[in-house]
N, C-alpha and C positions, 0 to 999 in steps of 0.2 A: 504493500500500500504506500509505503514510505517512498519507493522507487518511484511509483505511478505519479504522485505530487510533485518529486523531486523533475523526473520529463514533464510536467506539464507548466511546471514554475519554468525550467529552462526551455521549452516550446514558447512559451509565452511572451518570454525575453528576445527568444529568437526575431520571434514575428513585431514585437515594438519595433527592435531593432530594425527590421526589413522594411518595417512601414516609415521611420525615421530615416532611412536611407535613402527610398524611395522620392520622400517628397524632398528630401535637398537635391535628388538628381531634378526634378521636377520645377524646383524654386532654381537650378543652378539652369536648367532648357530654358522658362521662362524669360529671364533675365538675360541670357544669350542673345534669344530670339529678339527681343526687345530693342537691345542695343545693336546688334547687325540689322535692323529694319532701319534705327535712326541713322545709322552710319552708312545704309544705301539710298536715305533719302535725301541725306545733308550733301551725299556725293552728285544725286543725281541733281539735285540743286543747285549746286555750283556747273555743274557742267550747261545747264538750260540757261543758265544767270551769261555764262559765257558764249554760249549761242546767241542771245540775245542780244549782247554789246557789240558782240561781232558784227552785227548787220547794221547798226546803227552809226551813224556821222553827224559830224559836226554843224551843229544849229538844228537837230532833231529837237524836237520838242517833246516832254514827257507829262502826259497826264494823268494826275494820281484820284481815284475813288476806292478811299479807305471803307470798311466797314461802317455804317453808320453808328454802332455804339462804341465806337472807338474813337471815334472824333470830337476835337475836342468842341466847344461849347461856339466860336465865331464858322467854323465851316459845317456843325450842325444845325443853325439857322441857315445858311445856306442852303443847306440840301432840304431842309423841312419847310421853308418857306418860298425858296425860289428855284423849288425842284431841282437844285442843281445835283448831277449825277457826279462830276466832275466837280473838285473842291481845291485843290492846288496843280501848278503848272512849275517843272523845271525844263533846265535849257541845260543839252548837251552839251558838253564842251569838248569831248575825245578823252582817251585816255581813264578811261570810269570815272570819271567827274562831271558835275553839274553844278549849275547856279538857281540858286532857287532866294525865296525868302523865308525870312524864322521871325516869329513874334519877337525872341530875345536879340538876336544879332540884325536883324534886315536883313539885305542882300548878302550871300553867302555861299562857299564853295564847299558841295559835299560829294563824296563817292554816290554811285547808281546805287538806287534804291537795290535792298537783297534778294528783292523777290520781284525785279524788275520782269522777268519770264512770264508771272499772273495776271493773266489776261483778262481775270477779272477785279483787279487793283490796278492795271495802267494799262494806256492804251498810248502807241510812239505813232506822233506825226511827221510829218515831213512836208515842206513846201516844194508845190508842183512845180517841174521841170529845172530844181535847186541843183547846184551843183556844190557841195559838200568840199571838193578843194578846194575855190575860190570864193564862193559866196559865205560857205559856211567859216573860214578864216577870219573875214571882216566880221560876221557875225558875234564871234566869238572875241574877236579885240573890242568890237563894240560893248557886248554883254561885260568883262573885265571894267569899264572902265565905273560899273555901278556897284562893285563891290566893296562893301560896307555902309553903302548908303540905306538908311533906317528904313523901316517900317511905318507906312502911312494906319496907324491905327483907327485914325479917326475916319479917315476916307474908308476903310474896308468894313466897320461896322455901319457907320452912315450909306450906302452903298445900298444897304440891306432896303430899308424904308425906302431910298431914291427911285429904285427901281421897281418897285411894287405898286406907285403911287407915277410910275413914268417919266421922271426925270432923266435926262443924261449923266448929271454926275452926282457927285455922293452928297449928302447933306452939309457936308464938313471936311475940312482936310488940313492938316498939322504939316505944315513943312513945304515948299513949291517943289522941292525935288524927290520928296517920300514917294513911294509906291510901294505896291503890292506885287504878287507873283505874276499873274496874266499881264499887268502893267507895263513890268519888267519888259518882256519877252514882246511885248507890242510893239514897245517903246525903240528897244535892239534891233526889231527888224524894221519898222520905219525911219532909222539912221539909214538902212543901206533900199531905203525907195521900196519897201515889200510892206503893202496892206493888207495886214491878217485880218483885220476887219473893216467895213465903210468908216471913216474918219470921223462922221458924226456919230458911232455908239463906243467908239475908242473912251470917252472919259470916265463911264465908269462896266471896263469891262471885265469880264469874269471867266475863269476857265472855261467852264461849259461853252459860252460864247466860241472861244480858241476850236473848241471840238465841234464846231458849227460851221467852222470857216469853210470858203471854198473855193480858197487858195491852198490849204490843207489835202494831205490825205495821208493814209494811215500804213505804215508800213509791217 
């Protein structure tokens, strides 16, 4: 009888043990799986990120539609008020960099957005029959010559009311050389003679406007 308890004490320990074994292989699969899924997605990621800059030239224009709960509080009135689908606007500059504007700094030079390849977070324009060596050059010395200049706050909330009620330009505007992101990039290519938009809705225009143009197309 003694013997019979003594195997079934030791059967029993056996089988904890096998079941404790079992699930570290299982927590050890789990875990594997896991990180080789993120480590094939972060690669495949990067490879589309560089597909996509590949094809792109200088004075490409990049339009960004973030998630709407993600935005922050002046380009979610935008999009809830003035349906815009598009919310900010940067300007290629070669080399994975862009110029765009930040509420903190203004006009400013950052690398290509990470997930530039999402096609449903940007969409890359191009101006018809542009030539990217020459044209987009000037473009590009012109864009430079706005960096670090501020943030027209007052104009890009004013803008909001402006345009709801039919004005051309924004209620209010802080500074004669402040602008915004679409501004910017208006502003760049009308130095070198190119109307991204009719001149009269130029004062207070807006990304989505940009993704209207049709002077525009989308590459």
């Amino acid at each position: 009888m003694k013997k019979f308890f003594k195997r079934k004490k030791w059967y029993q320990k056996k089988l904890f043990n096998r079941k404790k074994i079992l699930k570290c292989i299982h927590k050890f699969s789990d875990d594997f799986i896991s990180s080789f899924t993120q480590i094939v997605n972060s690669f495949s990621g990067k490879l589309r990120r560089q597909g996509t800059i590949a094809k792109m030239r200088k004075g490409d224009i990049i339009l960004a539609r973030p998630r709407t709960f993600v935005l922050p509080l002046v380009p979610l009135i935008y999009r809830l008020l003035l349906r815009s689908q598009y919310v900010h606007s940067l300007l290629y500059l070669g080399r994975d960099n862009v110029i765009h504007t930040t509420a903190r700094y203004g006009v400013k030079i950052d690398k290509v957005p990470r997930k530039i390849y999402s096609k449903s977070r940007y969409t890359i324009y191009r101006v018809k029959d542009f030539d990217p060596d020459l044209q987009g050059e000037q473009v590009v010395k012109e864009a430079l010559k706005y960096k670090n200049t501020k943030l027209d706050h007052a104009g890009l909330i004013t803008n909001i009311p402006a345009r709801i009620i039919g004005l051309k330009k924004p209620l209010m505007s802080f500074g004669k050389n402040r602008l915004w992101c679409s501004k910017l990039i208006y502003q760049v290519y009308k130095a070198n003679q190119i109307e991204l938009v009719p001149f009269k809705d130029s004062g207070n225009i807006t990304s989505e406007d940009l993704s209207k143009s049709k002077v525009l197309k989308t590459i």
